[in-house]
C-alpha positions as CSV (number, residue, x, y, z in Angstrom):
1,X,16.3,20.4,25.2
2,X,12.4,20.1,26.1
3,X,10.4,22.9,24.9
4,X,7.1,23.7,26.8
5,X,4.2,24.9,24.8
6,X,2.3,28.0,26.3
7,X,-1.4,27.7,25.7
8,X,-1.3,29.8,23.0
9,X,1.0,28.0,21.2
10,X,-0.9,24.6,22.2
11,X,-4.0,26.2,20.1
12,X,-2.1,26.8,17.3
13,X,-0.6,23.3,17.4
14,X,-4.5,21.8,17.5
15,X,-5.4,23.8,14.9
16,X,-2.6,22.1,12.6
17,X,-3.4,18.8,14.2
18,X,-7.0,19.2,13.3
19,X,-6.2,20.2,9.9
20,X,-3.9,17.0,9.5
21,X,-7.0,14.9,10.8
22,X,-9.2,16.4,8.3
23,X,-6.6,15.5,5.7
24,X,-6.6,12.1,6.0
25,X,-10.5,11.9,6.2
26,X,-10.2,13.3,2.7
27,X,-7.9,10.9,2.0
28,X,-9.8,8.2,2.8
29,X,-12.4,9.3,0.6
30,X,-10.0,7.6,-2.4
31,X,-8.8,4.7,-0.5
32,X,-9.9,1.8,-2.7
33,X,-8.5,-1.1,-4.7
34,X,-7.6,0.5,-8.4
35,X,-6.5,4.2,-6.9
36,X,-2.6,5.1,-6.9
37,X,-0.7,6.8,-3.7
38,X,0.1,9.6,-5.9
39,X,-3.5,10.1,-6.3
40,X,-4.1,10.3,-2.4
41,X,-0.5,12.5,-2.3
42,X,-2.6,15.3,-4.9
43,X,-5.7,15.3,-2.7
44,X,-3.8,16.0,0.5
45,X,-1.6,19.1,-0.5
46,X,-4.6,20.6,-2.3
47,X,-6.8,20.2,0.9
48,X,-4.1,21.8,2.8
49,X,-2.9,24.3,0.9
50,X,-6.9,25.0,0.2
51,X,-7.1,25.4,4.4
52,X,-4.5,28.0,4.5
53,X,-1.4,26.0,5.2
54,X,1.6,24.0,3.6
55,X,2.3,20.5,3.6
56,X,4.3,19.7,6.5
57,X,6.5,16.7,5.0
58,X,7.2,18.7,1.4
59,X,10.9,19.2,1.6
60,X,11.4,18.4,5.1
61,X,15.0,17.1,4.9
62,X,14.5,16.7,1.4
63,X,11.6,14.5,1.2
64,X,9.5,14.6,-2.2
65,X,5.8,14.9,-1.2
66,X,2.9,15.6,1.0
67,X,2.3,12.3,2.5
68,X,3.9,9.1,3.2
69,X,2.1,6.3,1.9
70,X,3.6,2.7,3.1
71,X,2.3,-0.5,2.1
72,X,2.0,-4.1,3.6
73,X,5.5,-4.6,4.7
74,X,6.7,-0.9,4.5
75,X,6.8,0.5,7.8
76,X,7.4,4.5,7.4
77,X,8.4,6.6,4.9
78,X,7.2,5.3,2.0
79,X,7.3,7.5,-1.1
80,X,3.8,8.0,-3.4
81,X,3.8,6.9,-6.9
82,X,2.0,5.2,-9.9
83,X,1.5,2.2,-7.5
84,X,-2.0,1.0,-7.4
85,X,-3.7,-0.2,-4.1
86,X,-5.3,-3.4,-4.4
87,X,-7.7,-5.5,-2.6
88,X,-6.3,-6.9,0.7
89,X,-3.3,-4.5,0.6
90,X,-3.1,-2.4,3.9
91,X,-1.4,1.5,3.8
92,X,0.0,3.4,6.4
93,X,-0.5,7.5,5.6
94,X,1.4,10.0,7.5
95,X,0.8,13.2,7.3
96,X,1.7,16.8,8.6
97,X,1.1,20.2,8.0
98,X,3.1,23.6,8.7
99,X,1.0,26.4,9.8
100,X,1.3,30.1,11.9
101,X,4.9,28.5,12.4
102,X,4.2,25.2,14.1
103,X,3.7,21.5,12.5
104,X,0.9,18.7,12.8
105,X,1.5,15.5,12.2
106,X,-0.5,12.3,12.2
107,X,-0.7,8.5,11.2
108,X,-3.5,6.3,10.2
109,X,-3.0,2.3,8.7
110,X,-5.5,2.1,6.9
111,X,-7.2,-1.3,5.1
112,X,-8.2,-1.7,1.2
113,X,-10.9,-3.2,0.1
114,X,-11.2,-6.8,1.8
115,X,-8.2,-7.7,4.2
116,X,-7.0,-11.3,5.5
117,X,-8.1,-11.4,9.4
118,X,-4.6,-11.9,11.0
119,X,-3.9,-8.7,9.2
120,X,-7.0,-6.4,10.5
121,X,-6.0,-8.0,14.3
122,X,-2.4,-6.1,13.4
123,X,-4.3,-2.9,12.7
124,X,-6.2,-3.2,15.5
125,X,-4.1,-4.2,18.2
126,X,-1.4,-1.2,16.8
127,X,-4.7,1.2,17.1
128,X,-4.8,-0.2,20.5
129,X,-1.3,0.1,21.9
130,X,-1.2,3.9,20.6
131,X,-3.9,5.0,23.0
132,X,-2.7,2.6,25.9
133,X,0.4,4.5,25.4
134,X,-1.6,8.1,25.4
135,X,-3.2,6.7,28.8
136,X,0.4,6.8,30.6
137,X,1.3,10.2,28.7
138,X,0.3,12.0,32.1
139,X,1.7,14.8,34.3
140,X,4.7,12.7,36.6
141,X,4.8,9.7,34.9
142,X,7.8,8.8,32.6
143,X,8.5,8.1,28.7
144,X,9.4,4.6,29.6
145,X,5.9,4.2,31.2
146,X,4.8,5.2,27.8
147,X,6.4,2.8,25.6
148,X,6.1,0.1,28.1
149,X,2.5,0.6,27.5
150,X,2.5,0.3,24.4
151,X,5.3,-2.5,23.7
152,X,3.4,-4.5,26.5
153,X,-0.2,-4.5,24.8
154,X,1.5,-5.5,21.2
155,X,3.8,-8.0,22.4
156,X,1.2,-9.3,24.0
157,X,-0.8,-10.2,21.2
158,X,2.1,-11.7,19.3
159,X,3.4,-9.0,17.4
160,X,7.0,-7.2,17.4
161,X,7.7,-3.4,18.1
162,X,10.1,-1.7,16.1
163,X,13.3,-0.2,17.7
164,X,14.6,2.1,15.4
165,X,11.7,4.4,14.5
166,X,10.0,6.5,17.4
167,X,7.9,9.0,17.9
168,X,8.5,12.6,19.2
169,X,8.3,16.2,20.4
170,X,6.4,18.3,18.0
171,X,6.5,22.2,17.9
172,X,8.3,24.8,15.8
173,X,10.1,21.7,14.5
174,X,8.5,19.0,13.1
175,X,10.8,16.5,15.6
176,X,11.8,18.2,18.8
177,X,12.8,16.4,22.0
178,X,12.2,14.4,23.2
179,X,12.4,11.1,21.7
180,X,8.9,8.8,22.3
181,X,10.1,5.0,21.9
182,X,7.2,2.0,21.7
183,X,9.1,-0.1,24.1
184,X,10.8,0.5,27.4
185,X,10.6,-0.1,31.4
186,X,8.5,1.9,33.7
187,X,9.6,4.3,35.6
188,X,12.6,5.2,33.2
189,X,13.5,8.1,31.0
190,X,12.8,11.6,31.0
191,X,9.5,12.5,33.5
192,X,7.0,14.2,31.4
193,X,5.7,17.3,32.6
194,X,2.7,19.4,31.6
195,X,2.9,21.7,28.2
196,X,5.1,18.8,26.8
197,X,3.9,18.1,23.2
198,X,4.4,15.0,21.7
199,X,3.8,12.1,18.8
200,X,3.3,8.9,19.8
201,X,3.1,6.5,17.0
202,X,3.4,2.8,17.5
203,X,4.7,0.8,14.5
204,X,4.4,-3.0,15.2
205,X,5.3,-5.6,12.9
206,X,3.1,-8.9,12.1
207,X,6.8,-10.7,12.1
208,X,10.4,-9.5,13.0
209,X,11.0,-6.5,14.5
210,X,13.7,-5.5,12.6
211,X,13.5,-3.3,9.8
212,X,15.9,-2.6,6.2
213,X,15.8,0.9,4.1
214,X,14.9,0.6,0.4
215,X,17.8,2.3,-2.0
216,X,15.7,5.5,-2.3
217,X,16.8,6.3,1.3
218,X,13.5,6.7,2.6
219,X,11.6,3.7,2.7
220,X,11.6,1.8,5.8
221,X,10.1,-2.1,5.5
222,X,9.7,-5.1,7.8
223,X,13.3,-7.2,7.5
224,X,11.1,-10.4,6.5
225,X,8.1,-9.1,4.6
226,X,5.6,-9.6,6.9
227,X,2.7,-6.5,7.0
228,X,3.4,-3.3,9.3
229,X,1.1,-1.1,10.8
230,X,1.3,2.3,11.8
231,X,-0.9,4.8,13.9
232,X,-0.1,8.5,15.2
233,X,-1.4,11.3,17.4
234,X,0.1,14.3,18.5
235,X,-0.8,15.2,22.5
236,X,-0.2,17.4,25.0
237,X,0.5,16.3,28.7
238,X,-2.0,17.3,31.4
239,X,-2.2,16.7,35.2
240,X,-4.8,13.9,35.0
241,X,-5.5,12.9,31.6
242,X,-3.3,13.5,28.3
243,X,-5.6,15.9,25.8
244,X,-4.9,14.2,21.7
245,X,-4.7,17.5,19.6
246,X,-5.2,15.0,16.6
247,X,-8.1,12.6,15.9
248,X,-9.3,10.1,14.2
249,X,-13.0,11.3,14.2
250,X,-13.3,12.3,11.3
251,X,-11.9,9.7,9.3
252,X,-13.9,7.1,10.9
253,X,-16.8,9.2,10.3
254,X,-16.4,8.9,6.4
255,X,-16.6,5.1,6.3
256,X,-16.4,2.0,9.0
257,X,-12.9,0.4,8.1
258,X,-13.8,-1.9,10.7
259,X,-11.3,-1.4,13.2
């Protein structure tokens, strides 16, 4: 069942999306070669819980921390630790927040240190293909138009979009309806309507687009160990133009990754 935000519920939902922003701008403060993903993990639940909410991810379903952190060819869903970042390495951090009884939730791939070229063109072209997909995310157009957006930019440069992981509603519950696939045909699926909030967030694969789960039952990675990348906003769909409740602003603002 779709569930269609009130404006007062939208401003709570953009305050949590804001909050999430800020988090990862604080995260990105540590991102460097030498620094572990538990490190980042620490920084974002004590920036949250220092904002006057809880992490959003802690104990959702049963998942251990604040943040996903997922590395090269981990897609989603990757679990901090002692692992150390290292120069050329790329990391994708999700991150959500639970707040006045709604969720935020947002993505960022971010590079460390210096990165191989083919691999920033994969960042940049997933950066790309989120907000072509944001651009169709309009009053009377449909989800397919979304993900056809998005699947048709990253295909396009040569890359491959993963089936398996979407994005999604976002509300009370941190996934509501309806599902937000990167790929499809236009003019198909569910016709989006305004109040409809929802997570779009492209993961597109240097290689195949099939994916494998790691034995911790969490971490998704790239079937031939090819590099991932990951971006995600949270939007709400307006007559003329979509309005992004999340933003990249201010991590971009804390240093240039170049993309």
């Amino acid at each position: 069942m779709l569930v269609y935000k009130t404006e007062e519920e939208i401003d709570i939902l953009r305050r949590n999306n804001l909050l999430v922003s800020k988090t990862l701008a604080e995260v990105a403060k540590l991102i460097k070669p030498g620094v572990t993903t538990l490190e980042l993990d620490k920084r974002a639940e004590e920036f949250i819980r220092d904002n006057g909410a809880v992490p959003g991810f802690l104990g959702y379903g049963g998942y251990p921390n604040t943040l996903c952190t997922s590395i090269n060819d981990e897609v989603v869903h990757g679990i901090p630790s002692n692992r150390v970042l290292k120069n050329g390495d790329i990391v994708s951090v999700d991150c959500g927040t639970f707040m006045e009884g709604f969720y935020g939730d947002t993505a960022y791939t971010f590079p460390v240190g210096e990165v191989k070229d083919d691999v920033m063109n994969l960042i940049k072209t997933t950066k790309e293909s989120l907000f072509k997909g944001i651009d169709n995310a309009i009053d009377g157009l449909r989800i397919g138009d979304v993900g056809y957006a998005v699947q048709f930019h990253a295909e396009k440069a040569g890359f491959s979009v993963v089936r398996e992981m979407v994005g999604h509603g976002l509300g009370r519950d941190m996934h509501e309806s309806p599902e937000v696939p990167n790929y499809g045909k236009r003019g198909r699926g569910i016709k989006l309507a305004t109040g409809l909030v929802i997570c779009i967030e492209p993961m597109i694969n240097m290689g195949s687009k099939y994916i494998k789960q790691d034995n911790d039952g969490w971490t998704i990675r790239t079937i031939d160990g090819k590099p991932s990348a990951h971006f995600e906003l949270a939007i709400v769909v307006r007559k003329e133009k979509a309005e992004i409740l999340s933003t990249f602003k201010y991590i971009e603002e804390v240093k240039n990754f170049g993309i």
